[in-house]
C-alpha positions in Angstrom: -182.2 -70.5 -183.4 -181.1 -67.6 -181.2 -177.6 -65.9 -181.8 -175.5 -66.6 -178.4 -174.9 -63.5 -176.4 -171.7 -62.0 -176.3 -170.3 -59.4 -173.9 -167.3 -57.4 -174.4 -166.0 -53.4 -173.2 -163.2 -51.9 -172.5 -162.5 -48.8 -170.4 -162.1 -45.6 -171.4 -158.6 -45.1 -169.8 -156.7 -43.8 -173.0 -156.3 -44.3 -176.6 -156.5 -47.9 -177.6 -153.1 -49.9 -179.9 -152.9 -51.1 -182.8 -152.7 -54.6 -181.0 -155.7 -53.9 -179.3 -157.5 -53.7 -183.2 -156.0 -56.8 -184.6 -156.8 -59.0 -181.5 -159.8 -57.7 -180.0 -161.9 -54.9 -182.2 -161.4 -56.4 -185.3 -162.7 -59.7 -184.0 -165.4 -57.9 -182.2 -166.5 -56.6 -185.5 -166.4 -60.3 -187.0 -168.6 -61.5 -184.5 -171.5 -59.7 -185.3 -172.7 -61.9 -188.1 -173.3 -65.1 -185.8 -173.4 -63.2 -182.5 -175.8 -61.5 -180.6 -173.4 -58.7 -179.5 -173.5 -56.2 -176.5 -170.5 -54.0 -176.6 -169.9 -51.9 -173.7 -167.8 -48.7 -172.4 -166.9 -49.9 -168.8 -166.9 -46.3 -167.2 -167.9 -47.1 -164.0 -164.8 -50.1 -164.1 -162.4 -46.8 -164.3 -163.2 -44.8 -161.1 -160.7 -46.9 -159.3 -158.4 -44.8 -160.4 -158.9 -40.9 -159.8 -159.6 -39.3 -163.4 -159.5 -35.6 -164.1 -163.5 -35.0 -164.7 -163.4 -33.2 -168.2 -160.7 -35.2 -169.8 -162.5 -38.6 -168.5 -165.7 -37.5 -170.2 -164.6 -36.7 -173.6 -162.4 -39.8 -173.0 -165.9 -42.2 -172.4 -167.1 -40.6 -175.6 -163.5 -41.1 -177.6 -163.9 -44.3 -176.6 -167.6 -45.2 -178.4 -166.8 -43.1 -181.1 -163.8 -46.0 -182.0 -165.8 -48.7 -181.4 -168.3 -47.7 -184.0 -165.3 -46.8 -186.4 -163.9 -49.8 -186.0 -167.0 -51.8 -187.1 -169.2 -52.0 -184.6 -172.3 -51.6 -186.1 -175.4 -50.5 -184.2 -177.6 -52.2 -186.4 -176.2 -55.3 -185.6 -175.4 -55.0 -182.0 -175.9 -52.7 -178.8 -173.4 -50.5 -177.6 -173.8 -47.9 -175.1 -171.8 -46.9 -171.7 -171.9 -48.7 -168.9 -173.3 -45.7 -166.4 -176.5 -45.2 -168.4 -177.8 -48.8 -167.5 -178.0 -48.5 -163.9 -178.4 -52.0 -163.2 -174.8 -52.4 -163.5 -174.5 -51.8 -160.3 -177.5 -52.4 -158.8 -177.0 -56.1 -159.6 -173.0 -55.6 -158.7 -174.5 -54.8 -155.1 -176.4 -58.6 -155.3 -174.0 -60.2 -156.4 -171.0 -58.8 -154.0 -173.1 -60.9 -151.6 -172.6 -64.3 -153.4 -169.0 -63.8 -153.3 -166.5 -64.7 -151.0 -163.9 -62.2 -149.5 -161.5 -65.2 -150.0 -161.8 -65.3 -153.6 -161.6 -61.5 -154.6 -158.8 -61.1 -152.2 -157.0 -64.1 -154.4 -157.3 -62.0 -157.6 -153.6 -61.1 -159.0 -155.0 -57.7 -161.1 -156.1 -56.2 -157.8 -152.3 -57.3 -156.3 -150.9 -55.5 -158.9 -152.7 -52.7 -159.5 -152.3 -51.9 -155.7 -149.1 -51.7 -156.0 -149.5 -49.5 -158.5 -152.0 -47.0 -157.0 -150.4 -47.3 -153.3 -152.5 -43.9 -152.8 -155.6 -44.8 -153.2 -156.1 -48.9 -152.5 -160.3 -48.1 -152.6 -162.9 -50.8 -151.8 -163.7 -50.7 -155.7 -160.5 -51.7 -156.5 -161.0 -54.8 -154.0 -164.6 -55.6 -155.4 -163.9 -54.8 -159.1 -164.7 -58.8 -160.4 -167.9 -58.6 -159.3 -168.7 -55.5 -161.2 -167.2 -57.0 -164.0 -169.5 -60.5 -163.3 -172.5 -58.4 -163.0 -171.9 -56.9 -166.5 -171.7 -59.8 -167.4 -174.4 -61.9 -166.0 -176.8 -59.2 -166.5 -177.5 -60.3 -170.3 -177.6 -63.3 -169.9 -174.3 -63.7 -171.9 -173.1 -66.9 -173.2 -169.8 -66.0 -174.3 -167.1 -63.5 -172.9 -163.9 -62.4 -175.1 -160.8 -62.3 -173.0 -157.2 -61.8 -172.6 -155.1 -63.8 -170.2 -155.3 -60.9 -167.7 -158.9 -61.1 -167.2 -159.2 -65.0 -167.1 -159.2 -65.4 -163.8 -162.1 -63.0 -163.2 -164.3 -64.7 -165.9 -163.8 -67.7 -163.6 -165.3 -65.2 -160.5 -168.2 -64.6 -163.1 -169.1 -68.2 -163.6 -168.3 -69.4 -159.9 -170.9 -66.9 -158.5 -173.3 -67.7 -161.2 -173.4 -71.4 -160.1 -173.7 -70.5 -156.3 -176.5 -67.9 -156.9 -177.9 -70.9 -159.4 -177.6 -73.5 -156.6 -180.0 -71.6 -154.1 -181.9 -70.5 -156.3 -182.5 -71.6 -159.3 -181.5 -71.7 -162.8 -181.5 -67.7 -162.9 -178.4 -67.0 -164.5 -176.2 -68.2 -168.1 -172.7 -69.6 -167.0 -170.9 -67.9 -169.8 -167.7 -69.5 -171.2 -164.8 -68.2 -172.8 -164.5 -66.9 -176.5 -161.0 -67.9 -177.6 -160.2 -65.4 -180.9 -157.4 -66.2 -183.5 -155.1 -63.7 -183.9 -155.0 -62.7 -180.6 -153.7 -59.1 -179.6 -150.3 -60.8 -177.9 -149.4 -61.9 -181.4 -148.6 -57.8 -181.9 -145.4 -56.9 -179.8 -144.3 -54.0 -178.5 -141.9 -52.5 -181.5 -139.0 -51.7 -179.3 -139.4 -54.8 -176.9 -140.1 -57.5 -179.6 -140.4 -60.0 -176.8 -142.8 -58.3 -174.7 -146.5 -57.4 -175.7 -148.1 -53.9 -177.4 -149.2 -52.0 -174.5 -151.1 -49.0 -174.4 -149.0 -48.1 -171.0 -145.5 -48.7 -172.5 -143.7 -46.0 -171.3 -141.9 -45.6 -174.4 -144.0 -44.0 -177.4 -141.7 -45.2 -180.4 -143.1 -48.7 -178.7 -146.6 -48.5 -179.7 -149.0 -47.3 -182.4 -152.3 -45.6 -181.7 -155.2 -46.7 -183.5 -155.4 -42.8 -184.0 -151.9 -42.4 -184.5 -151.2 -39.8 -188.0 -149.9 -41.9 -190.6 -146.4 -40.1 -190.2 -146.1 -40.8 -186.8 -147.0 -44.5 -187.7 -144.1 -44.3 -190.3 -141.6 -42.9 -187.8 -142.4 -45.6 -185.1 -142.1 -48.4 -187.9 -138.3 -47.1 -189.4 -137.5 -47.3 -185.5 -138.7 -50.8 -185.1 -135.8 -53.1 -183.5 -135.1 -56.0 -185.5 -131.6 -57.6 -185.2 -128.3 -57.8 -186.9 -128.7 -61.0 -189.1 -129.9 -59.8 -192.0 -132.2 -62.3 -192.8 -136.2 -62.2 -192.9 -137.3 -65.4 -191.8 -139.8 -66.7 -189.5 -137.7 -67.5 -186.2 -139.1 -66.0 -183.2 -136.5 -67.1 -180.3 -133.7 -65.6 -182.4 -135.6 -62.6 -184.1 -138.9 -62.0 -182.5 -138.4 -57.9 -183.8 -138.6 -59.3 -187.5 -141.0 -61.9 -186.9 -143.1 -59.2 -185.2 -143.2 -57.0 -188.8 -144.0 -59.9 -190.5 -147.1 -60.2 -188.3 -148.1 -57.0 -188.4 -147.9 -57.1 -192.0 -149.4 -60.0 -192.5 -152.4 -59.1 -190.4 -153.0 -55.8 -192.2 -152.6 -57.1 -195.9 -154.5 -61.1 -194.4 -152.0 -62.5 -195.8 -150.3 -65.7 -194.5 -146.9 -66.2 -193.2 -146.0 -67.7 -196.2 -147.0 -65.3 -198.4 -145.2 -63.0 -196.2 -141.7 -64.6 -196.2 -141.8 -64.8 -199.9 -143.1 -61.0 -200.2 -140.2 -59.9 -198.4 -137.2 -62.6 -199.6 -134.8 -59.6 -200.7 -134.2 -60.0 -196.7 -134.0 -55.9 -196.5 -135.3 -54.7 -193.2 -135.7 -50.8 -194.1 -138.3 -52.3 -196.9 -139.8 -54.7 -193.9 -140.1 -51.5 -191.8 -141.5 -49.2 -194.3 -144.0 -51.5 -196.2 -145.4 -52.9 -192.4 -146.2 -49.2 -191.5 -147.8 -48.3 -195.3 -149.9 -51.6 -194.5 -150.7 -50.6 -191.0 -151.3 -46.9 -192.6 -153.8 -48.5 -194.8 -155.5 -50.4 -192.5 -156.2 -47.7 -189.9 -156.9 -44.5 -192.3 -160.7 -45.6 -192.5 -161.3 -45.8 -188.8 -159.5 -42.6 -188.5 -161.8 -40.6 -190.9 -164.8 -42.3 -189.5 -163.6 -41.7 -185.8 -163.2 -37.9 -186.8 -167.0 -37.9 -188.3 -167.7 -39.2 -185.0 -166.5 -36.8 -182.7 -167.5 -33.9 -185.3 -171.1 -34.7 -185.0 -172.5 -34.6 -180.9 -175.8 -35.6 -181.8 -175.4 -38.6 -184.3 -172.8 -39.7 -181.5 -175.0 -39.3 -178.5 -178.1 -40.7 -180.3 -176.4 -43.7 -181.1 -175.4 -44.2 -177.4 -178.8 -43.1 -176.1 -180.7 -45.7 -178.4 -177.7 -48.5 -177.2 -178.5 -47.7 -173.5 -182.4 -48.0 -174.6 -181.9 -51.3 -176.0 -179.5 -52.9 -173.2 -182.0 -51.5 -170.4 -184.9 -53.0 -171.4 -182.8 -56.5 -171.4 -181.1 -55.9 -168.3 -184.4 -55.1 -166.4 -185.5 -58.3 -167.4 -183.1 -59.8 -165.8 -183.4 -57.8 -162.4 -186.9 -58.9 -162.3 -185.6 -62.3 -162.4 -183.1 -61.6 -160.0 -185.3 -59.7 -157.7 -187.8 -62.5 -157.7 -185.2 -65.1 -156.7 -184.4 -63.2 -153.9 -187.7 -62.3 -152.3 -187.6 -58.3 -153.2 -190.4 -57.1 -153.8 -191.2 -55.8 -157.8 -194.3 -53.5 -156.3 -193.7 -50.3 -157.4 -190.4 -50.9 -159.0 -190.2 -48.5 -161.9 -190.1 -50.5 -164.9 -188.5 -49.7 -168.7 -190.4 -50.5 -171.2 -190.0 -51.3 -175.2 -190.5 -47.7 -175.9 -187.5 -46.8 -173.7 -187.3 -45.6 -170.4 -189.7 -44.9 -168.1 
């Protein structure tokens, strides 16, 4: 039996937390033994927002490089950026037509990020889900990670699937949601316990960088709120700092909460804050050296990228053709990509 498709990315829009390993990468990686998984630097997704040229590039490229020191394993599954399969956005163009001003104009990320970017409310910002559902209904994906912020416009995805299915034909997968254990909102932000790790928390003693040095790490851990009870225990409404060590720490070592409570009985939170970094020290010094590696070599980089954007090409034309068909364009002279590559 075939692996179900899954289809995940993120955009390049900075370095990625902690939180954002234990909840999504780290599951990401997990998936690859039963999945059939297409990983994806959402570029394109970014230009909402005005980026500085240079620094956005090297950032697109930052960005791969972690996913493949995370785990992602290009034996396993493809991962390439988003602009080098142009039918991204060929397909986005389709489907904007299958979907209704109504429903994009109902979507609460675009409320708030105009808000945000007052400047520079662009169409893209407006029509955003149905890049997004193009990505991806393009693979035919069965399955789509996500967080509670991007719900609503996996719900977009499958709605226009079904209309574009009801006239004609069975052409697209309605994908479902992949709900992950250990999702990244179990990691809170270390000086609002209550609120989750965000890599746009203002604060920096707040967050840890996947990338972050190991003394950096340490420094953020020893300035971790906790509370003034002096007891380690697992009550979240009355110490959700402490409780969010004991995750962290538990998540890192796999330990359970158990296992955790009784690890650190001599209820002493400087040990709590110190052993939680070590762990978390632990945890990310591999992806770091392999991250470095990355970067340090263009061409391993860019041939692992080139072969990804190969690989997802040759599936996403297929489903053009399918697409195309449906919709009575015409495939004569259509420039095809073939098993060898592209063409």
């Amino acid at each position: 039996m075939k692996k179900p498709i899954v289809f995940s990315g993120a955009q390049p829009t900075g370095q990625l937390t902690l939180g954002n390993y234990l909840g999504a990468l780290r599951q990401w990686t997990a998936m690859q033994a039963d999945h059939d998984c297409i990983f994806c630097v959402v570029d394109l997704h970014a230009l909402t927002v005005r980026q500085d040229p240079v620094l956005f590039r090297e950032r697109i490229l930052d960005l791969a490089a972690l996913f493949l020191a995370c785990g992602i394993d290009p034996e396993k599954s493809t991962i390439f950026i988003q602009s080098h399969v142009p039918a991204h956005a060929e397909l986005a163009w389709l489907l904007s037509t299958f979907t209704m001003m109504g429903e994009l104009d109902r979507m609460t990320q675009f409320k708030d990020k105009a808000r945000s970017h007052a400047q520079n409310v662009n169409a893209g910002l407006f029509t955003y889900p149905v890049l997004m559902a193009a990505d991806i209904l393009l693979y035919g994906t069965h399955k789509v990670p996500v967080g509670e912020d991007q719900k609503q416009h996996l719900e977009l995805s499958r709605d226009v699937a079904v209309r574009f299915n009801g006239l004609h034909g069975p052409v697209f997968v309605v994908p479902e949601p992949l709900v992950t254990g250990g999702g990244a909102a179990r990691i809170k932000d270390l000086q609002e316990p209550t609120k989750k790790m965000s890599k746009t928390a203002e604060a920096d003693l707040a967050k840890v960088m996947i990338l972050d040095e190991p003394t950096a790490i340490l420094k953020k851990f020893k300035k971790a709120v906790t509370d003034g009870l002096g007891v380690i225990q697992d009550d979240e409404t009355n110490q959700p700092g402490v409780v969010n060590l004991l995750n962290i720490w538990r998540a890192a070592k796999g330990a359970t909460m158990e296992e955790a409570l009784a690890h650190f009985s001599h209820n002493q939170y400087g040990r709590l804050k110190v052993e939680t970094g070590e762990a978390v020290i632990a945890l990310l010094e591999p992806i770091r050296n392999r991250f470095t590696e990355l970067r340090s070599d263009p061409a391993e980089l860019e041939g692992i990228l080139a072969r990804g954007a190969d690989q997802a090409m040759v599936r996403a034309e297929a489903m053009m053709q399918r697409v195309l068909t449906a919709l009575g364009l015409p495939l004569n002279g259509r420039r095809f990509v073939s098993q060898a590559g592209r063409s």
